[in-house]
N, C-alpha and C positions, 0 to 999 in steps of 0.2 A: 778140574775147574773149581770144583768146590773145594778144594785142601788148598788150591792156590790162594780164595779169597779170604778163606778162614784164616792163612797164615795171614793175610795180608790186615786182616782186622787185629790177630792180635802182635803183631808187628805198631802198627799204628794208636792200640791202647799202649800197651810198651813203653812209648816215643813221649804221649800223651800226657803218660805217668811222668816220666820222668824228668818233661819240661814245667809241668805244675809242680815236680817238688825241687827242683833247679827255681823258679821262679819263688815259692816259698823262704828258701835257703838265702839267697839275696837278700828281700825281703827282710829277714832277721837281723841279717847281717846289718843292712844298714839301718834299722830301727835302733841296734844297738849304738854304732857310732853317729847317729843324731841324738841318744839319749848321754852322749859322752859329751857332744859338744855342749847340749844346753845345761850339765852340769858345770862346764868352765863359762855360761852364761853369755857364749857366742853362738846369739840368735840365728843371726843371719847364715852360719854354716847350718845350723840344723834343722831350721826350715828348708833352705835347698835341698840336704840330705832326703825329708821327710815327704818333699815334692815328688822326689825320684822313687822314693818307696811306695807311694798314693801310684804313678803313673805303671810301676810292674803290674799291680792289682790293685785295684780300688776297692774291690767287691771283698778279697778276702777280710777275716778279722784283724791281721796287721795292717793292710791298704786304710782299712775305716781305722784302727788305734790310733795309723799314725794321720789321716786326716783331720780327726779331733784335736792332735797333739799341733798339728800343723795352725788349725782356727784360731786355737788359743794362745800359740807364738803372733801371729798376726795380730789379732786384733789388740795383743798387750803393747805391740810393738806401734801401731798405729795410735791406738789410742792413747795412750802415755800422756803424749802433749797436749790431748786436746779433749781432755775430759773438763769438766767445768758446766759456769753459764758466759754467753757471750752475747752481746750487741750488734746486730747489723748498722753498721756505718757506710757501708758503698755498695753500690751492683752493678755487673755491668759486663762485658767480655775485652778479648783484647781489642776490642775496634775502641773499645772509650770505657770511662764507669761514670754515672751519678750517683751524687752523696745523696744518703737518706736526710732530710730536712724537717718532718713531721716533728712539731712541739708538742704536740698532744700523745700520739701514740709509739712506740717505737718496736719493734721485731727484736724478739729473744728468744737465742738456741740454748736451751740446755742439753749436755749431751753426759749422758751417763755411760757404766759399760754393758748396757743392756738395750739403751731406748739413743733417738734423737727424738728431742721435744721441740717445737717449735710453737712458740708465742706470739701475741699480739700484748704488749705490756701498756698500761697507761700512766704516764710517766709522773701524773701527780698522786693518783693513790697507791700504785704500783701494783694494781691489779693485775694480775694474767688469764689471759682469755684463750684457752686450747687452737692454736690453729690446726694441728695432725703432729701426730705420734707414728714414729719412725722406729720398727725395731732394726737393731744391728747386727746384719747378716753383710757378709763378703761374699762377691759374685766368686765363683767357682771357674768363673770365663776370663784366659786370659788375655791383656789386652796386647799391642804389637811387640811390646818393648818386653812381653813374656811377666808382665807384673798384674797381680791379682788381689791389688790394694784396694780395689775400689768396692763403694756398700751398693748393693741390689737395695732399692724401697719399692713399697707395694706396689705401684705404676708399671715397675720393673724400667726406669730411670737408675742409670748407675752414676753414682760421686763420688768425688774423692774430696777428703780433706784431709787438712794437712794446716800446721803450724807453722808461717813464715820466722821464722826464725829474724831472716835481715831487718826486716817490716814491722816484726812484732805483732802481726794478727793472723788468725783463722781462716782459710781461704778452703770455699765450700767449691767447685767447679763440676759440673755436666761434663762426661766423659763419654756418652753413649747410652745404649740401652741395651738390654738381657733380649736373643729373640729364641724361639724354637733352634735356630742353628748356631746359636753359639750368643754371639753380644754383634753390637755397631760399635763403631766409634767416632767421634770427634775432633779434627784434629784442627779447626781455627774456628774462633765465634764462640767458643764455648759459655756455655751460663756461668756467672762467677759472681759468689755472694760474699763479701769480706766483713769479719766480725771481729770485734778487739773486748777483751777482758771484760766482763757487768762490772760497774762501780758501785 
């Protein structure tokens, strides 16, 4: 009995071994061909790649390289468009939006690649008055459609923004929220702030 168990332990380190350095081996492997795609400067494959290398192991030291490598493809690829300062002009969800109207006061986002800034500007001295500082962190949670574009803020409230292109403005949107088991989501009603260029 006991020579059966003994084989059997190290039978099972053996197995144990050799599927952490099989899972290592991968690992490398495609750490490599994600550092091949973002030298041809095709983001989007090497993100996928660096996703798949995060999911073998997160905890090893490749799992975390390539997690870091993965933030900072992201948040360059998101933010690109939408760094600036920008103007609240509407809010509202898909059920309707009202226009912001305030002559005296007006809502200013500046968004850096570190911080979301939000203001209260006064539009004849053009003072700014702090209304909360947002740093920029990506939720780690993905949402249905398996995308992980959206910023986690202190509340643990997740948004997304994004640059309308057709529209030409800023579109801030409530997507859900971070909980203990993963995120929520949103999927009609959603919070929706629309901002176009500071003049």
């Amino acid at each position: 009995m006991k020579k059966t168990l003994g084989l059997f332990l190290m039978l099972f380190s053996v197995l144990n071994y050799a599927q952490n350095n099989s899972t290592l081996k991968n690992q490398k492997i495609a750490l490599k061909e994600a550092e091949r795609f973002l030298n041809r400067n095709d983001l989007e494959m090497a993100a996928d790649i660096l996703k798949y290398t995060i999911a073998l192991d997160p905890k090893s030291k490749i799992g975390e390289l390539a997690g870091s490598k993965y933030d900072l493809i992201i948040k360059n690829k998101v933010l690109k468009d939408i760094l600036g300062k920008w103007v609240l002009f509407e809010r509202g969800s898909n059920w309707g939006f009202t226009e912001e109207k305030d002559n005296l006061k007006r809502k200013v986002l500046i968004i850096t690649e570190t911080e979301f800034q939000f203001y209260e500007e006064n539009i004849q001295s053009k003072e700014l008055k702090t209304i909360k500082t947002e740093k920029i962190i990506l939720t780690k949670q993905e949402d249905g459609s398996r995308s992980s574009f959206d910023f986690v803020f202190s509340d643990k409230s997740l948004w997304s923004f994004f640059f309308d292109e057709k529209f030409g403005f800023l579109r801030q949107f409530n997507t859900g929220e971070e909980t203990n088991e993963g995120r929520t989501e949103i999927f009609c009603g959603n919070s929706e702030l629309r901002y176009k260029r500071y003049n």
